[in-house]
N, C-alpha and C positions, 0 to 999 in steps of 0.2 A: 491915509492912515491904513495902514494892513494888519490882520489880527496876526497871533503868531499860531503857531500850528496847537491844533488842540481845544483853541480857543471856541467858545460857544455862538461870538457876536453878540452879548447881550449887553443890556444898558451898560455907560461907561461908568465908573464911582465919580469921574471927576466932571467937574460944572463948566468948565470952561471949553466945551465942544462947540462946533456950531450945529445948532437946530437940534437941541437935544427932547424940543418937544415932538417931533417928527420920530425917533427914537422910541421913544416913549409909548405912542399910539402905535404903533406897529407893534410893539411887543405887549400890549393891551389887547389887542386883535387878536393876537396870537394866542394868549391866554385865552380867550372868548373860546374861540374856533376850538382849542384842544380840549377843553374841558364842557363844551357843546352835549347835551344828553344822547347818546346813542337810542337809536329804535328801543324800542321796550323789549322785545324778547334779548337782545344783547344784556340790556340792562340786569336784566333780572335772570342770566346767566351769570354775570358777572356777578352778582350780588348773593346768589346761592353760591359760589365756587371760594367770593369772599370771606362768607360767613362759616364754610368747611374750613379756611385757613385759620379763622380766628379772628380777621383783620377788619375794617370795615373797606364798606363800597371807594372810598375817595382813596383812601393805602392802598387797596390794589389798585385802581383805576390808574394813580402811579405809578405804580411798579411797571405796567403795561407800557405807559407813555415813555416813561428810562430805558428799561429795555428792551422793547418791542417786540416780547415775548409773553406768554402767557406763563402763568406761576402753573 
């Protein structure tokens, strides 16, 4: 099975894959690892530069992770 261009590789909607628990933890992992607490001074950059936007700490901390840019 090959994803089509674009495609992200993430969980499938449909049940009938094989090994869809394997799937699953791996993009459980993945979630962990990205949203993992950075050092403290990062943190608390991030969280003063959040609080100038208006947004909070986890909306930017997203925006970082989608675009892999700083606001």
């Amino acid at each position: 099975m090959t994803a089509a261009i674009g495609h992200n590789g993430g969980p499938p909607l449909e049940d009938d894959l094989p090994n869809p628990s394997w799937r699953s933890w791996n993009w459980r992992r993945a979630h962990r690892k990205a949203w993992k607490t950075p050092p403290r001074e990062i943190a608390l950059r991030r969280l003063a530069r959040a609080e100038e936007l208006g947004m909070t700490y986890k909306d930017y901390a997203l925006e970082i992770m989608e675009r892999g840019r700083f606001l």
